[in-house]
C-alpha positions as CSV (number, residue, x, y, z in Angstrom):
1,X,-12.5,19.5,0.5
2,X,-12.4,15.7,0.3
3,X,-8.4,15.9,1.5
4,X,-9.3,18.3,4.1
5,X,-11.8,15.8,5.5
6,X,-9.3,13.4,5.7
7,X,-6.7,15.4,7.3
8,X,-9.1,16.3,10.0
9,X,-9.9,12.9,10.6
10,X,-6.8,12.3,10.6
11,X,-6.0,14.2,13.6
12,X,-8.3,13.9,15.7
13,X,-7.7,9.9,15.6
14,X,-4.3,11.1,16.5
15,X,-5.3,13.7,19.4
16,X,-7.4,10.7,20.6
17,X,-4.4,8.4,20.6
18,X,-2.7,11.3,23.0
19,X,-3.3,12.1,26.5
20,X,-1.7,15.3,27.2
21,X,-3.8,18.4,26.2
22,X,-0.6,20.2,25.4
23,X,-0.2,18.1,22.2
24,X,-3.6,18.3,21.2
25,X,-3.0,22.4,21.8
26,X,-0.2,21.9,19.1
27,X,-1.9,19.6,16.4
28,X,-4.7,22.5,17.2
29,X,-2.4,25.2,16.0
30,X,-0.7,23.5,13.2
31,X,-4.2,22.6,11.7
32,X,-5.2,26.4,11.8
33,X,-1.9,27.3,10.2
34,X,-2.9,24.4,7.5
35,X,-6.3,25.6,7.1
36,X,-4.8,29.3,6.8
37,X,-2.4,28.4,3.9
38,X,-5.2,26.9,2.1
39,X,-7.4,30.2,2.4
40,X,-4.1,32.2,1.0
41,X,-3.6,29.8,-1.9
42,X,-7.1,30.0,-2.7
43,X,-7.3,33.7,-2.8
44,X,-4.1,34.8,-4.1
């Protein structure tokens, strides 16, 4: 959980480094799709 932590912080310092929603949409998505992989790994 510690890494995930980090990897949030991690983005939002970058979505606050960006202007355009549109990138902040993307970093969005890719996050979920991290987070998603996570759950798998965890349950499989």
């Amino acid at each position: 959980m510690k890494f995930l932590d980090k990897a949030l912080d991690e983005l939002e310092n970058f979505s606050s480094d960006q202007e355009t929603g549109h990138h902040e949409r993307a970093l969005t998505f890719v996050l979920v799709g991290f987070v998603s992989l996570i759950v798998l790994t965890a349950l499989i």
